[in-house]
VEXDREN-2710 file (C-alpha; in Angstrom, 1 decimal):
% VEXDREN-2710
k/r/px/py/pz
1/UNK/-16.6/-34.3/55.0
2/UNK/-17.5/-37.8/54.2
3/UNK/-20.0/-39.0/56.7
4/UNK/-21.3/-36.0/57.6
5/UNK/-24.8/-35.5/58.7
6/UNK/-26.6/-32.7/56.9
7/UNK/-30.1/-31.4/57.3
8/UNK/-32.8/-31.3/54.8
9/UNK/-36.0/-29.6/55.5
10/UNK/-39.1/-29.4/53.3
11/UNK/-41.9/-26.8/53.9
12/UNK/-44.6/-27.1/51.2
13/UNK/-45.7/-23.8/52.6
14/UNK/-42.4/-21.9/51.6
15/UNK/-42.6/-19.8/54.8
16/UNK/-38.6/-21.2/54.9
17/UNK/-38.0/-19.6/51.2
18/UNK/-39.5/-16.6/51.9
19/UNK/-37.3/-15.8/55.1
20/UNK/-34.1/-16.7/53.5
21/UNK/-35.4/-14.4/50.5
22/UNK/-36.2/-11.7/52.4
23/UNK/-34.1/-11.7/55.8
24/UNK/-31.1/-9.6/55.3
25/UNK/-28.4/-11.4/52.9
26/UNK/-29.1/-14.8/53.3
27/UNK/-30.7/-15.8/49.8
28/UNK/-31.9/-13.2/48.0
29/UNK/-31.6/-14.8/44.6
30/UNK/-34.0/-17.1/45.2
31/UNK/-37.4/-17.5/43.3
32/UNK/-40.6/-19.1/44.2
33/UNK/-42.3/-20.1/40.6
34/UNK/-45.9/-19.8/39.9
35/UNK/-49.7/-17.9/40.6
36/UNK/-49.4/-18.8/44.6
37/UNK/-45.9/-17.3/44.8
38/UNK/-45.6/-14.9/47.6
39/UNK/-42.8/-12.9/46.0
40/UNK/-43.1/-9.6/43.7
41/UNK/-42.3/-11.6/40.8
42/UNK/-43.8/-14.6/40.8
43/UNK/-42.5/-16.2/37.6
44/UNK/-38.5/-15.3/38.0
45/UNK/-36.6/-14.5/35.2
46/UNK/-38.0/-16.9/32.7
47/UNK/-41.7/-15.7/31.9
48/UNK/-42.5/-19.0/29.5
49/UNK/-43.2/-20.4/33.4
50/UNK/-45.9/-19.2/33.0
51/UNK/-47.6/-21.8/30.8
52/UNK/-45.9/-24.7/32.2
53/UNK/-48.2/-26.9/32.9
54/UNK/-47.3/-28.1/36.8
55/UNK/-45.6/-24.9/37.6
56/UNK/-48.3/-22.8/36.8
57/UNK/-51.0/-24.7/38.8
58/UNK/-52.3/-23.8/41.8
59/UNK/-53.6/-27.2/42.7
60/UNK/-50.4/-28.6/42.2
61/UNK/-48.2/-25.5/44.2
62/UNK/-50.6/-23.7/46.1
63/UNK/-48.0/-21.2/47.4
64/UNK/-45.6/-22.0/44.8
65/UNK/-42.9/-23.7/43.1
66/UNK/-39.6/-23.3/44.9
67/UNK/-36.4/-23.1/42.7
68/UNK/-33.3/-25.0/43.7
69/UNK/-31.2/-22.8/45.9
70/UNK/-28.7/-23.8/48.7
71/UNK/-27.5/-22.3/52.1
72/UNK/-24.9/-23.4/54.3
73/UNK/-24.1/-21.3/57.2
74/UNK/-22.1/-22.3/60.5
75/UNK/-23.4/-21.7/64.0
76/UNK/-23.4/-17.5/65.2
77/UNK/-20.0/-17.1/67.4
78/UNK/-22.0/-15.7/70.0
79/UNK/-25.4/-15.7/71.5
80/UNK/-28.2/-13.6/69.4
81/UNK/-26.0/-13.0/66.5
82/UNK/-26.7/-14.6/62.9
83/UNK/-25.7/-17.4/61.7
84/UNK/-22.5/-17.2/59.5
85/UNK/-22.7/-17.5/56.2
86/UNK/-20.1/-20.1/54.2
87/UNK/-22.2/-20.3/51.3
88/UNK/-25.3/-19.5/48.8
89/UNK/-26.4/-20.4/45.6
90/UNK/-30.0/-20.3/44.1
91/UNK/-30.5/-20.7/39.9
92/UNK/-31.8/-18.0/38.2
93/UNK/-34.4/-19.1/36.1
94/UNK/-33.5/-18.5/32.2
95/UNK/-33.5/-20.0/28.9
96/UNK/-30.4/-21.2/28.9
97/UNK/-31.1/-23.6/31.9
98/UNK/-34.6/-24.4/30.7
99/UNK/-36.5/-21.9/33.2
100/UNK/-34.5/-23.3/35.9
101/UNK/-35.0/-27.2/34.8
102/UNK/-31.5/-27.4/34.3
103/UNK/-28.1/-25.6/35.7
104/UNK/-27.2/-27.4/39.1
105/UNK/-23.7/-26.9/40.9
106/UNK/-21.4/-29.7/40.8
107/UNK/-21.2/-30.5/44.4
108/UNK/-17.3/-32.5/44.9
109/UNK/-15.9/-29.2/44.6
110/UNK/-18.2/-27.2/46.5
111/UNK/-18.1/-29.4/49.3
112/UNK/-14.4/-28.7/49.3
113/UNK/-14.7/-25.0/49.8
114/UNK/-17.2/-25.1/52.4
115/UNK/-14.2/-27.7/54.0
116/UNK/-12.1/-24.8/54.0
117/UNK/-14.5/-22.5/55.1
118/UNK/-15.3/-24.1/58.2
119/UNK/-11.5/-24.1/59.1
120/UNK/-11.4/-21.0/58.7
121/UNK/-14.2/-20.4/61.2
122/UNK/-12.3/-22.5/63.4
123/UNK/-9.3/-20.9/62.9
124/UNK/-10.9/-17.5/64.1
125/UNK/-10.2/-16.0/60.7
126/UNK/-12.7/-13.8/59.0
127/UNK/-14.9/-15.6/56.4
128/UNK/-17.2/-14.0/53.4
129/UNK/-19.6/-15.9/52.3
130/UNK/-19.3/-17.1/48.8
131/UNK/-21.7/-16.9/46.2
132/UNK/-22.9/-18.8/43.0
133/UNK/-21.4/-21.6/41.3
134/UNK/-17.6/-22.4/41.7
135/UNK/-17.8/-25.6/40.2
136/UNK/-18.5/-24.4/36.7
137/UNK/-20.5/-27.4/36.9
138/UNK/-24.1/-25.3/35.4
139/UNK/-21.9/-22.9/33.0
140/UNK/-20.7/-26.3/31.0
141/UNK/-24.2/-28.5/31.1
142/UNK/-26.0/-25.5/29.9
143/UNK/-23.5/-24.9/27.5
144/UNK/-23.6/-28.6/26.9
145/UNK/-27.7/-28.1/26.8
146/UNK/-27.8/-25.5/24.7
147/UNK/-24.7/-26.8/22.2
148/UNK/-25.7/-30.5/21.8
149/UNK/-29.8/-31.1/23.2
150/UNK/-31.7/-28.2/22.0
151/UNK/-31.5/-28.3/18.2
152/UNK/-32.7/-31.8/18.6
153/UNK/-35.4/-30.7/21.1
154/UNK/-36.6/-28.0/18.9
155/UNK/-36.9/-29.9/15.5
156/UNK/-38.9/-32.8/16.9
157/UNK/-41.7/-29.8/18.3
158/UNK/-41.4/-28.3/15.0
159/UNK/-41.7/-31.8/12.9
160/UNK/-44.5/-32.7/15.6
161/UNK/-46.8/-29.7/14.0
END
């Protein structure tokens, strides 16, 4: 897949967001952080995102913070059908990634099941979409996170006061 042209799109009004949130499976997971947020619940899973200072301004995200997600889907096999789905990932905001600060998918190995994926679209074989984090990649840095960096983290706040 080296060499590979992909698209990246950014809509500071998260009209994008909200249609892969809300139209049928694409990517329901994923959040939009702050007071502008067009979703039910605007602050995810993490409620301390609420006093962060950049993600709860309005002046600063006006409709919203958008959380890291991804979607990769291959074109519909035929006219006026949806786009199939290879594969979707968005973080769910917690405190073991930091409200969603932390947590990304290691991409080498991802990248190598979508490869296998898009054979088997070729192939005419059936494909379901894969969801989350196969890379482990987030499971060990917020272990790693939570392990080695946030003792340190919390004893410099507490030694601060």
């Amino acid at each position: 897949m080296e060499g590979e042209d992909f698209k990246f799109v950014g809509d500071q009004s998260n009209f994008l967001a909200v249609f892969l949130q809300s139209h049928k499976d694409y990517l329901p997971g994923l959040e939009i952080v702050g007071p502008g947020s067009p979703l039910k619940n605007p602050y995810g899973g993490f409620g301390a995102n609420k006093k962060h200072p950049r993600l709860s301004s309005l002046k600063l995200y006006p409709k919203g913070c958008l959380q890291p997600g991804c979607l990769i889907v291959a074109p519909a096999e035929k006219d006026g059908e949806d786009p199939i789905v290879l594969y979707r990932w968005a973080i769910a905001s917690s405190v073991s990634n930091g409200g969603g600060a932390g947590g990304r998918p290691l991409w080498r190995p991802i990248l190598g099941v979508i490869k296998e994926q898009l054979e088997k679209v070729e192939n005419g074989e059936g494909v379901v979409a894969i969801d989350g984090d196969v890379s482990w990649g987030s499971t060990f840095r917020d272990l790693f996170t939570l392990v080695f960096k946030a003792p340190f983290t919390i004893a410099k706040y507490i030694l601060k006061k």
